[in-house]
C-alpha positions in Angstrom: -76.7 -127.6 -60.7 -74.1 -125.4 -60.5 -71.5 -128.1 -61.3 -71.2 -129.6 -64.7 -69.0 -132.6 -63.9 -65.8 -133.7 -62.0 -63.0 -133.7 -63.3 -59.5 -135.4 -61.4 -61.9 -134.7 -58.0 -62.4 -131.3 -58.7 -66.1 -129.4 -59.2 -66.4 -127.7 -63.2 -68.7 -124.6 -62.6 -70.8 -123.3 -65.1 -70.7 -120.6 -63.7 -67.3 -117.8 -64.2 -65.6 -117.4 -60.9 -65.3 -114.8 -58.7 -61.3 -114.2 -59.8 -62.5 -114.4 -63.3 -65.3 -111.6 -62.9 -62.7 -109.7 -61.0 -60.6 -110.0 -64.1 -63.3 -109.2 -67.0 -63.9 -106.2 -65.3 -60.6 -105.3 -64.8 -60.4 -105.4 -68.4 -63.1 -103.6 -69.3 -62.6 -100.9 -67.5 -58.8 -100.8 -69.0 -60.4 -100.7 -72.7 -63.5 -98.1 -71.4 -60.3 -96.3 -70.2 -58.3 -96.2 -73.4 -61.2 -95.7 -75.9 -61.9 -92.5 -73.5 -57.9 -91.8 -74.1 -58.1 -92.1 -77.2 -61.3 -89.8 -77.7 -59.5 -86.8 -76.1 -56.3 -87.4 -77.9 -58.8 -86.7 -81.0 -60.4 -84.3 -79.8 -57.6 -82.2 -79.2 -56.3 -83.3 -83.0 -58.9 -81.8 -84.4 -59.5 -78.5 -82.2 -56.0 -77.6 -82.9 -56.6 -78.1 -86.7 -59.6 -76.1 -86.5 -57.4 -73.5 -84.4 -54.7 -73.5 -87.3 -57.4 -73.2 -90.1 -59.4 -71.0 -89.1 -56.6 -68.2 -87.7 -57.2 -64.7 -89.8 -54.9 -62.5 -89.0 -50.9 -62.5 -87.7 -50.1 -59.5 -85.4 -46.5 -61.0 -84.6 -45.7 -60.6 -88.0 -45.8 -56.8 -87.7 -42.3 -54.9 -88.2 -40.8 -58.9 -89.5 -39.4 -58.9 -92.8 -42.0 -59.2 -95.6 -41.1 -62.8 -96.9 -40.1 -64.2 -93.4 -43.6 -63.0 -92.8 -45.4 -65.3 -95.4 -43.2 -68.5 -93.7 -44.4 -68.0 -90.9 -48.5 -67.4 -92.2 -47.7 -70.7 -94.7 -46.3 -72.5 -91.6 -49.1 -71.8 -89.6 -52.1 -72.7 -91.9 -53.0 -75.4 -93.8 -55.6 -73.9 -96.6 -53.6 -70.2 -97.0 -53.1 -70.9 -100.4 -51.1 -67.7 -101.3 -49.1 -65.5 -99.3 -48.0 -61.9 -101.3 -45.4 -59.4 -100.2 -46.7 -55.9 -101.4 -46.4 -52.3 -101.3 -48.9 -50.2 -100.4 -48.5 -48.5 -103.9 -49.1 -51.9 -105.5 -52.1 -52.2 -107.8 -53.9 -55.3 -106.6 -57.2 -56.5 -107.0 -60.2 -55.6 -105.0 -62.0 -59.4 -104.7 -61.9 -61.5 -100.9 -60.5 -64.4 -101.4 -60.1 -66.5 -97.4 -56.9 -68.7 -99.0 -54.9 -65.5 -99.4 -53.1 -63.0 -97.3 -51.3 -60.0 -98.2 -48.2 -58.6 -96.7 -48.2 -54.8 -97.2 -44.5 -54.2 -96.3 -42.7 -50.7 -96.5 -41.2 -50.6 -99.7 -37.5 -49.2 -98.7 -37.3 -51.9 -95.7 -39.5 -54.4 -96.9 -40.8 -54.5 -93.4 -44.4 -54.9 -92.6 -46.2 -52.4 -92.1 -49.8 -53.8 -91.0 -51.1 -56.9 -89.5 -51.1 -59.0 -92.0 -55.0 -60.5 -92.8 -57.1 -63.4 -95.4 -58.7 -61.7 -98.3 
């Protein structure tokens, strides 16, 4: 039964052979292994996206120059829609906004002069 007809003196099986099982597994286990692959790859894609959207403050900014300061906060998020260089004799306003970040710099250097934070 297992053999469908003969062809040039040779036995057609119906049924795959035991090279050809080897093989289909073989491959599956190649694409179970790159769909894994590219899972992580994603994964980490997005963590570090996350990571870079959701930083609030910039400590290595502290005693940088004011503007180079703002490059670097603009370089390191993605929704940090304004970055201001200010005094802390500058009037400003009092709302919390997340896409901003303030500078307060020492007005004779125009270093900063705290961490620099959202709001």
């Amino acid at each position: 039964m297992a053999d469908a007809s003969k062809e040039g003196g040779q036995s057609v099986s119906l049924f795959p052979s035991t090279r050809m099982k080897q093989w289909t597994s073989m491959c599956s286990e190649i694409l179970i292994f790159i769909f894994l692959f590219v899972i992580a790859i994603t994964g980490m894609v997005i963590m570090k996206e996350l990571a870079r959207k959701n930083k609030s403050s910039w400590p290595q900014c502290l005693g940088m120059d004011g503007y180079e300061c703002c490059d670097v906060i603009m370089d390191q998020t993605s929704d940090v829609e304004n970055c201001y260089v200010v005094t802390s004799s500058s009037a400003i306003s009092m709302d919390y906004n997340l896409h901003r970040v303030r500078v307060y710099v020492e007005e004779s250097t125009n270093l900063t002069s705290a961490i620099p934070k959202r709001g």
